[in-house]
C-alpha angles and dihedrals in degrees: 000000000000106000106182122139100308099152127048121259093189116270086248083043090091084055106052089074154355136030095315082082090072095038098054088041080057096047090046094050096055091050096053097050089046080061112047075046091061096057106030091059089058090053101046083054091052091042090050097049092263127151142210087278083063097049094047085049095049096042094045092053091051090056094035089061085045097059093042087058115033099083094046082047088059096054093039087061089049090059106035155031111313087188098056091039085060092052100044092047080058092048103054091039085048083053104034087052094036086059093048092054085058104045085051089047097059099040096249109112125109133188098246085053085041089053095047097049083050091065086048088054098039085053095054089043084048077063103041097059102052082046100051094044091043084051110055101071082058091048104049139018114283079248096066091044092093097051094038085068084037081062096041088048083061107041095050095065104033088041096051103023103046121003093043101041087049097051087046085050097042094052093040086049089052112024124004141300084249089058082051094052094052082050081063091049098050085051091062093043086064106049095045079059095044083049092056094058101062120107120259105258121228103264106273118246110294116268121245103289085240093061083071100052098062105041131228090325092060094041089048090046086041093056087044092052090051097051096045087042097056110080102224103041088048090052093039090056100043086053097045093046095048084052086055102050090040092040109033111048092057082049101051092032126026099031103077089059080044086062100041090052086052093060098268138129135188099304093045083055093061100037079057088050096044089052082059100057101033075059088053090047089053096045102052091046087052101053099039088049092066132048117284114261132279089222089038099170090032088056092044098057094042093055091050101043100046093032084078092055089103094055082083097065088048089071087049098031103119084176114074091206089064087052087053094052092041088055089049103060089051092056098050101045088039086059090044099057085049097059092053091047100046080054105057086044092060097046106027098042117089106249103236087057096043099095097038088046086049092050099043082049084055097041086057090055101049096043092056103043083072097055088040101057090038084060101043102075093044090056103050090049095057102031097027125249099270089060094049086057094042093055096047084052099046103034104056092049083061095044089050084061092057095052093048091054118012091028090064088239089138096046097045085053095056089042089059097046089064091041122076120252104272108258 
């Protein structure tokens, strides 16, 4: 009979013990240091006389380095040690960011060399993810595997959107974006360290005899093949990718002029993207804090899919405070379906493919932002923004239902509960 994580450990339960400590200081960490990044490159082209051109440049090398990496580093966390992945991944960021602090410093850094150390940054974070998720079934009980992705719903938000942002703000404020830079250096010092101190995990199961005899290229086509080739992961990607290029775009695009037409400024704007992730905060406690669901996929693509439903008010909203609240509610049941999918991941994927399944899910998602946010403005220009918002709020909650039914989702869902978790 399936055994995952039915019933609920406590979302704190993964930290009151064990090695799952280390890993989640090493997740935070890493987080926290993304985002003081995030923030600190954009002042150190501001401080230089760069542009919005510079900060594009800068940002699309980092993610370009991101999406050449992420499915060798897959393969690379099937393998390998996750753990020393985890460690190295901090190493070259500690030294990538510490010689950035002393390029700005001394007054020697320039964007194309910015942009270039950003590769190098966006290629070590294409290997960290793959590695962490691949790690956690070997860290913590099948039990806690639920409430492990319920903590990292949390600390993804509150790391990169708030506590991050507001170091990188406060040393800038009061020292240099160089100084900043060397705080992002010192965060990756501590969680290679923190890496360091995880145990050595028992070797994996062994992978297929025929993932050694082409190299990484054939690991990397034969995880690929496994993901694609298992129905609901297939049917779960193609859903989830379909939300993003109807959802995120207008987000990231077409709401601040949403706001503005609503009466709001700057401050009115954050407060808007805060309410989205406070809603992802809430949304990934809740459903951690429960057991996971009968329907578990079912529940998964319809939380996704009608939690857009009030991105079709955004495009109409004349008050900023019900943009706000609409925004809120997408953010909180977009966390909790990751969650739940970050969960069945972790117990329902063979373990020898679980790096390389992880990295192919965040190699989706990187390849269609961009052709979400390039048709976004297009689009608002020729159908009006209010369309392009109604039809990211009435369109996913359709293609949920398809999923659920055409897309085997329910079927895939009875069939586990008779099979064994996999590992």
């Amino acid at each position: 009979m399936h055994s995952g994580p039915t019933r609920t450990a406590g979302i704190l339960a993964p930290l009151r013990g064990g090695p799952y400590r280390w890993l989640a200081a090493v997740l935070a960490l890493s987080l926290v240091g993304t985002g003081t990044w995030t923030v600190t490159y954009v002042f150190q082209l501001v401080a230089t006389g760069g542009d919005a051109g510079d900060v594009s440049a800068v940002a699309t090398a980092a993610s370009v380095g991101v999406l050449l990496a992420v499915l060798a580093g897959g393969a690379v966390a099937d393998r390998g040690s996750q753990r020393a992945v985890l460690a190295g991944v901090a190493a070259v960021k500690a030294g990538g960011t510490a010689l950035l602090a002393a390029l700005s410093l001394g007054e020697a850094l320039t964007t194309p060399v910015l942009a270039g150390l950003a590769l190098l940054l966006g290629l070590a974070d294409g290997f960290f993810f793959p590695a962490y998720s691949a790690l956690v079934p070997r860290t913590v009980p099948v039990a806690q595997v639920l409430a492990v992705n319920g903590l990292e719903g949390v600390l993804r938000p509150v790391a990169m959107l708030v506590a991050g942002p507001a170091l990188a703000g406060l040393v800038v404020r009061e020292t240099s974006p160089g100084w900043s830079f060397a705080v992002v250096a010192t965060t990756q010092v501590a969680a290679a360290l923190a890496a360091a101190r995880l145990p050595r995990p028992a070797p994996g199961p062994a992978a297929p005899a025929h993932g050694h005899s082409g190299g990484s290229l054939r690991d990397v086509r034969d995880g690929v093949r496994y993901g694609l080739g298992t129905r609901w992961i297939r049917t779960t990607l193609l859903l989830a990718s379909a939300i993003l290029v109807l959802v995120q775009g207008p987000i990231e695009v077409l709401l601040p002029f949403v706001v503005t037409g609503a009466g709001g400024g700057p401050g009115a704007f954050a407060a808007v993207l805060a309410a989205f992730g406070a809603g992802g905060v809430v949304g990934a406690v809740v459903v951690a804090s429960r057991p996971l669901p009968r329907r578990d996929l079912s529940f998964l693509a319809l939380v996704w899919g009608l939690g857009t439903a009030p991105m079709a008010l955004v495009g109409v909203a004349d008050e900023v405070w019900l943009v706000a609240l609409c925004t809120a509610v997408v953010g909180a049941t977009y966390s909790a379906g990751a969650v739940v999918w970050g969960t069945l991941l972790q117990v329902r994927v063979a373990p020898e493919y679980l790096g390389r399944v992880s990295s192919l899910d965040f190699f989706v998602s990187l390849a269609f932002l961009p052709v979400s946010m390039a048709l976004a403005a297009p689009l608002g220009s020729l159908l009006g923004t209010g369309w392009v918002f109604l039809l990211a709020g009435t369109v996913p909650p359709l293609l949920a239902l398809v999923a659920v039914t055409a897309g085997g989702l329910r079927a895939d869902e009875t069939a586990a509960r008779r099979e064994p978790v996999a590992g």
